[in-house]
N, C-alpha and C positions, 0 to 999 in steps of 0.2 A: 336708730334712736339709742340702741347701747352706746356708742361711742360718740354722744351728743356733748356737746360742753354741760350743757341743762344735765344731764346722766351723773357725768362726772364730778359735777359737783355736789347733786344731793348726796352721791355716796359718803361726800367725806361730813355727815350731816347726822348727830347722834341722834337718839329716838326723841330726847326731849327736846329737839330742836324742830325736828320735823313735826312736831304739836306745836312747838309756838309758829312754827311757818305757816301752819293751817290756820290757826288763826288770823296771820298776820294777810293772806293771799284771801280770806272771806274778809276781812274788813274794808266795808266802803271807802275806808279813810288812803285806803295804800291802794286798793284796786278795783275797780267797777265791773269789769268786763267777767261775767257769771262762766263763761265759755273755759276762761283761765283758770276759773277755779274745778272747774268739770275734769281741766288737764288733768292738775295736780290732784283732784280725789281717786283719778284714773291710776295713777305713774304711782303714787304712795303705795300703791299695795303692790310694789316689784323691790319695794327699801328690803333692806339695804343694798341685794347683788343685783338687782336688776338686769339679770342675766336672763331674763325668761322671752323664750320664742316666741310669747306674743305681744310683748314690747314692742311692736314695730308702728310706722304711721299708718299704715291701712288701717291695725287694729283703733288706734287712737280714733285716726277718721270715722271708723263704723260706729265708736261709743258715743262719741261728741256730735255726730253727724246721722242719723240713723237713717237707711234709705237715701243718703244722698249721694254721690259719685266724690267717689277721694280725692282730694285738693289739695296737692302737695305744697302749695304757695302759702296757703288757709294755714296749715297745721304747723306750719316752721316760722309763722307768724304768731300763732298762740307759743311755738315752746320758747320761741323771742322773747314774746313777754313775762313769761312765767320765771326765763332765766333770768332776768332782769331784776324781776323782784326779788329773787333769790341774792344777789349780789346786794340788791339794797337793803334788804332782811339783817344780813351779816354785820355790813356799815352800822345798822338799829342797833344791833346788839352791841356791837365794840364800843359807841357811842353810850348807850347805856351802863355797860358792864365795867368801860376799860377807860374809857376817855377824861382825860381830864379838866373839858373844857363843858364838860355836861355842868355842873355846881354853876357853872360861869354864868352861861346863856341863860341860866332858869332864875338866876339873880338882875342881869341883866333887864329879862322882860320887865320881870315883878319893877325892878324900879323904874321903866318908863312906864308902867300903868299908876306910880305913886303911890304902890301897896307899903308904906313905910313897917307896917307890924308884922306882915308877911315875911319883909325882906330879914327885921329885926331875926325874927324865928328861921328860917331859911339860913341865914349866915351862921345864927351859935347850932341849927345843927350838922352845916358842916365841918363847923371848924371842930366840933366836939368830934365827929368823924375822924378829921385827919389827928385828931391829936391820940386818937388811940393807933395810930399807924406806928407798927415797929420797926420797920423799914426805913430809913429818910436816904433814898437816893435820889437821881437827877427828879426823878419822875415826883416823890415827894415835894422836893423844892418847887417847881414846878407849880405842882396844887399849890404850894404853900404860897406861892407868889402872887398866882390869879387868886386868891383867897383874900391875901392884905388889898390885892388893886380893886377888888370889891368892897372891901370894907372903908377904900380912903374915898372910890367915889360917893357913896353913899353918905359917910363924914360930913361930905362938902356941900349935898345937900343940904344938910343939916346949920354946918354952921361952915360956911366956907372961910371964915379966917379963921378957925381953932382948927384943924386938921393937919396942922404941920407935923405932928408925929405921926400921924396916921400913914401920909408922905412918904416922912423917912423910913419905916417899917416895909410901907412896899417899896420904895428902893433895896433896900438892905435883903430883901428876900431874891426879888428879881437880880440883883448880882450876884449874889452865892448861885444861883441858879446857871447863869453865863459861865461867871469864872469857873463852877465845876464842868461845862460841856470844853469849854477852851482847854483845861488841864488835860481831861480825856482826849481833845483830839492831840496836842501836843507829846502825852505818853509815847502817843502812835509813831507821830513822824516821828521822836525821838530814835527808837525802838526801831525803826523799818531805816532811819538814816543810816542807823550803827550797822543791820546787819545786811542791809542792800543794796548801800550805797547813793540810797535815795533822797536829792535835798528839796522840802518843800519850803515853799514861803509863809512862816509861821508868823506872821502879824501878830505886832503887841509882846509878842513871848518875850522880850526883856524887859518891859515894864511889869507886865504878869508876876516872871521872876521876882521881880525885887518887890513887888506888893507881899509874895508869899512868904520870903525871908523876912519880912520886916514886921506882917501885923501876926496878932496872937489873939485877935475880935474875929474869927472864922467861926458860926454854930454847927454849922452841917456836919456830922460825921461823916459822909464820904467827901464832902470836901477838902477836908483836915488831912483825910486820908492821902485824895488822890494830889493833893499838895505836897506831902512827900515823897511820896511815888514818885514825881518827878524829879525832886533831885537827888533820888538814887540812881536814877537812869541818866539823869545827867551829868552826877559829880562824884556816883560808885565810894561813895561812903559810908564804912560801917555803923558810923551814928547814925545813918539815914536808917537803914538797915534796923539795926536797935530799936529806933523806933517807933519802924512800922512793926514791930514783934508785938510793942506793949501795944501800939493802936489798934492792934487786929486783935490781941485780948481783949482792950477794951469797949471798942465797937464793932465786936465779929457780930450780933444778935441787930443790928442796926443797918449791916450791910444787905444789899439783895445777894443774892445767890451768885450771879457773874460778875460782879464790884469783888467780893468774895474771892472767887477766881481769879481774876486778873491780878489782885495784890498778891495772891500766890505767886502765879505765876511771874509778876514781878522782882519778887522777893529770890524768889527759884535761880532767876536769871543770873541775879549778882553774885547767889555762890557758887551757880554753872562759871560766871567770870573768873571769880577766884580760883576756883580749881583749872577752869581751862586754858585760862590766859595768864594766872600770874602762878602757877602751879603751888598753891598755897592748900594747905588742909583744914585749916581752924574753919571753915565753914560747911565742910562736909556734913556733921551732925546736923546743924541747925539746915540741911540741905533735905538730910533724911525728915525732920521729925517736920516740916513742911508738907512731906507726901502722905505723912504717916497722918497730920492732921486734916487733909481732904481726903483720904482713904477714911477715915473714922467717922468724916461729915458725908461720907458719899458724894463729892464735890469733885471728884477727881478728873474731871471734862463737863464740857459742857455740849457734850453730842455723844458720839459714839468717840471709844478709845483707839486714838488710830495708834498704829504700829509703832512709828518712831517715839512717841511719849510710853508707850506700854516698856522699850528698850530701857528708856532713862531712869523711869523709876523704880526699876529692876537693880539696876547698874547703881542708882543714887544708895539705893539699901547695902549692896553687897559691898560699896566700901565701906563702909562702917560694919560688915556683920552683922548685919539682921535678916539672919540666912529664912529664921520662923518666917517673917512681914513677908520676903522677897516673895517666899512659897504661898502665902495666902494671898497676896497681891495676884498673883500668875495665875492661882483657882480661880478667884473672882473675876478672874477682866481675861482670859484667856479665849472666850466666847466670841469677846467681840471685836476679835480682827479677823480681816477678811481671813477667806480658807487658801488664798493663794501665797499669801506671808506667813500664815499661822505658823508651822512647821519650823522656818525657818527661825522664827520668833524664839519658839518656845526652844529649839538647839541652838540658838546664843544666849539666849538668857541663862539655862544649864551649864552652857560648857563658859561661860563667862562666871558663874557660881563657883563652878569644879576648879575653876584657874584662880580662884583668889582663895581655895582652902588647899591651895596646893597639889590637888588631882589631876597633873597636867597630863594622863594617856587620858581620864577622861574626857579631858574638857578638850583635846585634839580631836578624837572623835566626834564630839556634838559638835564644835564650832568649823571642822572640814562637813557637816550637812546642814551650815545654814548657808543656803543660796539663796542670798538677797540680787534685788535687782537695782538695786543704788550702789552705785559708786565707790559712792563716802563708809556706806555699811558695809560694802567688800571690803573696802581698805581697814575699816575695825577690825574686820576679821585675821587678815594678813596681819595685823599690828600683834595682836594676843596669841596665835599660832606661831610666829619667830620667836614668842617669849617664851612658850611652851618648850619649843627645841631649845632655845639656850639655859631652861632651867634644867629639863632633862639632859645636858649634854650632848647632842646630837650637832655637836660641830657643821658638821656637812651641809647635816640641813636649813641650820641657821641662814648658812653663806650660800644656799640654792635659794633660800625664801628670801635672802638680799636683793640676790638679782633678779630676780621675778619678778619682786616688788617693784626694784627701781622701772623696770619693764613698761610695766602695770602703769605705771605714774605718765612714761615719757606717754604713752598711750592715749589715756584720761584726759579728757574732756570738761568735763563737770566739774571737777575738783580747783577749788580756786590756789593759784599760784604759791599766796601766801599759807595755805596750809600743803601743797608740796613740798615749799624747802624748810617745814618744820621735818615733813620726814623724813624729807633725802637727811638731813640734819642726825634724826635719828639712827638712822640706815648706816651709817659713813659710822656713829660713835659703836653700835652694836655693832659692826664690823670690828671696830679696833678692841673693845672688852672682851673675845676671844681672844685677840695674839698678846693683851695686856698680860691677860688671865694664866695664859702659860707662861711667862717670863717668871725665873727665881725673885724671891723676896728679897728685895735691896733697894739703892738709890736708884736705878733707873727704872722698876718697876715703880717704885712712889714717886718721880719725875714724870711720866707716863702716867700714873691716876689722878695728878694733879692737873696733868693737861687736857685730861676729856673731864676732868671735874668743870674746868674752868667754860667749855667748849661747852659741856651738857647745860650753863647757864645760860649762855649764848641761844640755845633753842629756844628759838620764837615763840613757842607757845606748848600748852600739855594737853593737846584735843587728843583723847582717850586714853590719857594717863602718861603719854611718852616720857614726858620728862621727871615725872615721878618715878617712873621702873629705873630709868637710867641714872639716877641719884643714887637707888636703894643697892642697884648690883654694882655701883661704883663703890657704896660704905662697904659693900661685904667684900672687897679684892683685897 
């Protein structure tokens, strides 16, 4: 019985739940069978751990059954039923508590019984309801929609040729409601094409498009929203950008909590772009003061902090110097990464800190103890350890952590091709800034910094800063 599905799921069943479930398992209306409810007045007094050794079927048999011989068919036939209910219980309450089509069905009845005053009062006070909702996401529209299509059938009731606004009101909701689920799913594939190479078949998306470019009649705040969302993710422009800054000042308190999220993390993405792909700095800040504003809303995930985001927004602080944020960011969220990264986490994030205040013995020592088990985070590591030795001078070891690297790469597996020959890219120019670096000052030392000046453009990309280092140690030869 401990390891019943019935068990397992009253566990996850808070106290005031299991008093409305008593109620709900004695009422005639959900269940007749008095034997069911004998179960559950039995089983409630083992809530919450129901760990007790006389939780078993015998015992149940002996209480429900007294003096009669245990029937194991009997009693996995009442806990059938009891779990039964319990599932339907749940469905009560989401229907009552969560659903949106609850208002609907109870307008519905009322007007096939012809209750026209009922319905009158019933409709203003839902809609009095929904108009105090701060929220208007999909879920709002939604209500908002089934709300006008109640109020245009009942209209037509009334006077079936005067309801043509009524009409258009529920069109006009019921489309904001569509277009914003289309925009959402379109973010996705967008989003997952670019970084997976994944093409789906996005129906409509060019008509969509050019409805969004063109009308400026959108109510919904996250519609409006997720209307530019998309063509930042499709056309990576800083106007896009700009303004979803002012949109998300101005309907940050309208949004839900992960509508919230994802415009960050949208927002995130494009000056990850800039800085990664087009090795550009003007959006570093506005990269920082993004984390810094779901750090301050506590918004900063939407589950637990997994590791590679706990890296980022480490990394997003410390170019800009907000060495304070990075350290109370790393207090607060350091918890909650697994114990088997933690370690390694917390010696790159340090020696990634130490390497951009210039403490390059220490940030060699934290960033040689972070043993990541990816790939791509070992090669981080290799990438900011070479810089280390070429800041401190250590010739040798630059040109041993060359080869090692390139090693590593022919090796590597994971690593997609086109962020390989950024490195070898790398590799090849940090080889040559040592033999530049000793040549005397003259024409052919400035003929030679011009040509890995021109070459370090050439680098395909600046995933974790390559092509910025390689800029900064070209201006200083």
């Amino acid at each position: 019985m401990n390891n019943s599905k019935l068990v397992s799921l009253l566990k996850t069943f808070s106290l005031s739940e299991m008093k409305e479930f008593k109620d709900y398992v004695q009422s005639p209306f959900f269940n007749k069978n008095k034997k069911v409810v004998a179960l559950f007045d039995f089983i409630k007094k083992f809530h919450p751990g129901y760990d007790n050794d006389r939780l078993t079927d015998e015992s149940i048999s002996a209480a429900l059954f007294p003096g009669m011989k245990h029937d194991y068919f009997k009693i996995r036939n009442l806990t059938s039923d009891l779990f039964a209910l319990a599932k339907d219980f749940l469905s009560q309450i989401y229907f009552r508590d969560e659903s949106i089509y609850y208002p609907t069905f109870i307008l519905e009845k009322l007007r096939e019984k012809n209750l026209n005053t009922i319905v009158e009062q019933t409709l203003k006070q839902f809609k009095n309801q929904l108009s105090k909702e701060t929220t208007k996401d999909e879920f709002y529209q939604l209500r908002l929609a089934e709300m006008s299509q109640q109020e245009h059938f009942y209209q037509i009731t009334k006077d079936p040729f005067g309801s043509h606004s009524y009409f258009q009101e529920d069109f006009d909701n019921f489309f904001e409601y569509a277009l914003l689920k289309l925009l959402k799913f379109y973010c996705i594939m967008i989003h997952d094409n670019v970084q997976n190479n994944f093409s789906f078949d996005m129906k409509m998306f060019d008509q969509v498009l050019d409805f969004i470019r063109t009308t400026e009649k959108m109510k919904n705040p996250t519609l409006i929203v997720f209307s530019r969302i998309v063509l930042l993710v499709l056309e990576k422009k800083e106007e896009h950008f700009f303004r979803l800054k002012s949109l998300r000042e101005e309907y940050s308190a309208s949004l839900q909590r992960e509508d919230r999220y994802m415009l960050d993390l949208y927002m995130s993405g494009f000056c990850a772009d800039v800085y990664n792909i087009q090795a550009g700095t003007d959006f570093q800040r506005e990269h920082f003061l993004i984390s810094k504003k779901q750090f301050e809303r506590d918004e900063m995930t939407v589950g637990k902090m997994l590791y590679p985001d706990f890296l980022i927004h480490v990394k997003i602080a410390t170019r800009v110097d907000e060495f304070d944020w990075a350290e109370m960011f790393i207090n607060k969220y350091k918890d909650q990464i697994a114990e088997d990264e933690k370690q390694s986490c917390l010696n790159f994030c340090y020696g990634y800190m130490s390497c951009k205040k210039g403490q390059y013995e220490k940030a060699m020592d934290l960033l040689s103890r972070a043993n990541f088990r990816s790939n791509l985070l070992k090669t981080q590591v290799k990438v900011l350890l070479l810089q280390c030795y070429y800041e401190l001078g250590h010739d040798d070891q630059v040109l041993s952590m060359i080869d090692t690297f390139k090693k590593f790469l022919n090796r590597d597996t994971t690593v997609t091709e086109y962020y390989k020959n950024a490195f070898v890219q790398y590799l090849k120019i940090s080889s040559d800034l040592l033999r530049v670096r000793e040549l005397p000052k003259g024409k052919k030392r400035n003929y030679e910094i011009t040509g890995l000046q021109m070459e370090t453009e050439n680098v395909i990309n600046n995933l974790f800063g390559i092509k910025l280092w390689l800029r900064e140690k070209l201006s200083e030869l």
